[in-house]
N, C-alpha and C positions, 0 to 999 in steps of 0.2 A: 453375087459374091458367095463362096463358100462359108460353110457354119463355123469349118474348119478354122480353128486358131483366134475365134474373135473375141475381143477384151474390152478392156470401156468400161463407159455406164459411169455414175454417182460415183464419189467418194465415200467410203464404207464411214458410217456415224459411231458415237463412240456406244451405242447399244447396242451395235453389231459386233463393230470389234472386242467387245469387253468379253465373247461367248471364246472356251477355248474348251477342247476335247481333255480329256484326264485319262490317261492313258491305261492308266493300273486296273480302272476299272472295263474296259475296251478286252482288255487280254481276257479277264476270267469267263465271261458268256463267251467270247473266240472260241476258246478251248471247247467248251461243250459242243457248241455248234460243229466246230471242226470234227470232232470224236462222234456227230450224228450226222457231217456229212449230208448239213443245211444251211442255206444262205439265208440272209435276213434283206429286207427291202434297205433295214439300218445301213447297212455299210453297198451294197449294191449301188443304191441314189446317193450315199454322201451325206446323210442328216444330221445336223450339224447337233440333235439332241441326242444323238446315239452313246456317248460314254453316261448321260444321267440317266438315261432309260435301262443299259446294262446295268450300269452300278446298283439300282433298284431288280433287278434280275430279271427283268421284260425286255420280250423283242418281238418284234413284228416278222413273223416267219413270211418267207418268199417262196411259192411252191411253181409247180410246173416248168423247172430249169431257171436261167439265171438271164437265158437269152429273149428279148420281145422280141416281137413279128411286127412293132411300129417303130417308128422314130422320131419322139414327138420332141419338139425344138428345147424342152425345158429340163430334158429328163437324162441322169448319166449311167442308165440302164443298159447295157450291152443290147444291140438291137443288130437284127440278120436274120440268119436263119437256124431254128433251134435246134436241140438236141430231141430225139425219143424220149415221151415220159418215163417215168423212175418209177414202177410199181413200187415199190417197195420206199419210198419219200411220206406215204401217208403215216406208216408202222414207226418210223427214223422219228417225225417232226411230235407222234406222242408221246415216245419214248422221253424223248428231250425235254417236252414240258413237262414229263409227270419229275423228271430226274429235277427240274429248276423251280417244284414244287410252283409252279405259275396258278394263281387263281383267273385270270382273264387271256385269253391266249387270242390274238390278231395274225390271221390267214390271211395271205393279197398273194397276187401273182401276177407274171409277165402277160401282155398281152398274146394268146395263141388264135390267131385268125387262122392259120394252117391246123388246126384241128376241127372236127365237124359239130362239137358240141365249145369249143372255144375254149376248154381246158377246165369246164363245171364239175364233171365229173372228179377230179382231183379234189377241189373243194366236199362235196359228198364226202369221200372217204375219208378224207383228214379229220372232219365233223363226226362219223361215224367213229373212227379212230380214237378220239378223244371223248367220244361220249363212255368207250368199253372202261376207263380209266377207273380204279377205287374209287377217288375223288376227283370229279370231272369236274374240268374249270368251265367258266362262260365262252363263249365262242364269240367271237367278232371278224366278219368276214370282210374283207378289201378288194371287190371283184372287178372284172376290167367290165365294159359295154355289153358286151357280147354280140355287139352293133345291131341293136336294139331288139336282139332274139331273147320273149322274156320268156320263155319255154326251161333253158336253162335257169333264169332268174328261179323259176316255180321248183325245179330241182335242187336249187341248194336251200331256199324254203323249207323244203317238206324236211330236209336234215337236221331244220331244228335250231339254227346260229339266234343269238341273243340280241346281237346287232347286225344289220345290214346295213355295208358303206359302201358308196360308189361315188368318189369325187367328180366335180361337175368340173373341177381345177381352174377356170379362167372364166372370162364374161365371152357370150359370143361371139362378138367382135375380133376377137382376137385367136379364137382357132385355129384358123388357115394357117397363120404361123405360128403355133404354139403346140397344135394338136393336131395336127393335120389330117390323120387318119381316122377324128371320133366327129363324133358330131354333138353338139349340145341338146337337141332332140333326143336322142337314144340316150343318153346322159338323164336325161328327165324322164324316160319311160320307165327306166330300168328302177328308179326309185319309185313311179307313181306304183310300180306293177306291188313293191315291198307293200306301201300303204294299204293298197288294195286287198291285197292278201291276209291284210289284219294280222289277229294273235295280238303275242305278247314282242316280238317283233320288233328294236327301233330303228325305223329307219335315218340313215346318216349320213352325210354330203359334205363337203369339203373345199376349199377353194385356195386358190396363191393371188396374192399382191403384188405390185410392183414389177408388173410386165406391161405398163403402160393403159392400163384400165384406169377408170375415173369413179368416183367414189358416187355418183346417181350410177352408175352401170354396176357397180357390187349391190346397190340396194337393190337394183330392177333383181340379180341372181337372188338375193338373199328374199325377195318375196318372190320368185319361182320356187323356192326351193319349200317356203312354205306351203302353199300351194300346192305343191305335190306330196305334202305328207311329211315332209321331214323333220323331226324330233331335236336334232340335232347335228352342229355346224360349226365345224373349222374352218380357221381364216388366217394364214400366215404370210410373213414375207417370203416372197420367190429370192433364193440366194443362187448365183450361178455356178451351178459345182465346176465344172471345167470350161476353158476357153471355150470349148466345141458346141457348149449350149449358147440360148440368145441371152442378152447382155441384158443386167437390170435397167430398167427407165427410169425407176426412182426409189427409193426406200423410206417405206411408210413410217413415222411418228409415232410412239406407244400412245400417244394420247388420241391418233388417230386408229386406232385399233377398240379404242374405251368408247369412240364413239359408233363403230360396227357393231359392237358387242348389245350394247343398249340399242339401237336400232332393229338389230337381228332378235332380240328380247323381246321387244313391242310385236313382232309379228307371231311370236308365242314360240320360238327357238331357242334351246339351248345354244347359245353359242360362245366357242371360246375361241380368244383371238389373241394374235399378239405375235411381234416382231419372229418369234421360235416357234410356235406352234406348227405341227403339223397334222394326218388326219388320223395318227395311231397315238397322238402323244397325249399321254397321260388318260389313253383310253379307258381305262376300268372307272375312271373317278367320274369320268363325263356319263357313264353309262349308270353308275350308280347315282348321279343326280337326276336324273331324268325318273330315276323309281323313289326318289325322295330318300 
């Protein structure tokens, strides 16, 4: 059966339903971003925390075009064939920040398998870009796999970001139809390579609920995820932005989220969870607990 058109799943709980966009604040980062002639991952995927994260003046910049070179079952990312990089995207996205006065600025971008460095180099520049700033904000970078090439990992490194993120996004089990094109291994490398490479450095991982995973298989990921060095750990519900993505299985309990949270804590992770969370949201706060 086609991915095309399909619906289903749970009935939406009333701590789903109760979340709704606010519009007014929606328009005013548009405006900017439209006038710099940048997309955000916010509205590209659909996050349903995108008018609280505007309305506070943060957004998760989206670089390397707007198009993936994957098509992974969860995601409502425009996926084909892309467009030529935008020299000029790294100069635009500091412009933006410095104009939105951002103290924590989150880089991620589409996955580029059709390029021979996977689109690292963009990340470099943007980094480099925002370090030239009067007052330069922290960097927090969202990078794809790079299918398991940690050569690139070592490149955006040496550029100096504050946080390194790379969501593991599901339990292994559940790849083949969810991720098709990553693999959970290169998921884990691309993090052990951050730890390994020390500094000042945190490394960060990320994860979605409710695609049919079982709460011993988030623990087994959530001590992978220590294991490999990671400082800190997001844990949200999977909402299905359009028909075209796979259907939720089930929608997790906030109290089942309290109970991730304290379990992912015993293995010595920051972790924040919860029905909305996702792996940029409310990123400066989680980065600045982790420095006490």
């Amino acid at each position: 059966m086609s991915r095309a058109g399909r619906t289903g799943g749970p009935a939406l709980p009333p701590w789903i339903r109760g979340r709704k966009l606010r519009l007014g604040e929606l328009h005013a980062v548009r405006v900017r971003l439209t006038e710099g002639a940048l997309a955000t991952v916010c509205e590209e995927a659909r996050c349903p925390n995108r008018s609280e994260c505007f309305g506070r003046g943060t957004a998760t910049f989206l670089i390397n075009g707007t198009v993936c070179t994957r098509s992974c079952g969860y995601c409502a990312v425009a996926h084909g064939r892309p467009a030529p990089l935008d020299p000029e995207e790294p100069a635009r996205l500091a412009t933006v920040a410095e104009r939105m006065g951002l103290a924590h600025v989150v880089i991620t971008s589409v996955d580029r398998d059709d390029l021979p460095d996977g689109g690292a180099g963009a990340f470099v520049e943007c980094i480099e870009r925002l370090r030239e700033l009067p007052h330069p904000p922290a960097v927090e970078v969202l990078t794809p796999d790079f299918r398991g090439d940690t050569t690139q990992v070592d490149r955006i490194l040496d550029a100096g970001p504050e946080v390194y993120n790379h969501n593991v996004e599901t339990v292994p089990r559940l790849y083949r139809e969810v991720r098709r094109s990553g693999r959970y291994a290169w998921a884990l490398e691309v993090l052990r390579r951050v730890t390994e490479r020390g500094g000042d450095v945190v490394p960060k991982s990320g994860l979605m609920v409710g695609l049919g995973e079982t709460e011993a298989e988030v623990l087994d990921v959530l001590a992978d995820l220590a294991s490999a060095g990671c400082r800190v750990v997001t844990i949200g519900q999977y909402l299905q932005p359009t028909p075209a993505q796979v259907p939720v299985a089930r929608y997790w309990a906030p109290e089942e989220f309290e109970v991730l949270e304290r379990e992912g804590r015993a293995l010595g992770l920051e972790v924040v969870a919860g029905p909305f969370v996702r792996s940029s949201y409310r990123a400066e706060e989680a980065y600045l607990r982790v420095h006490g």
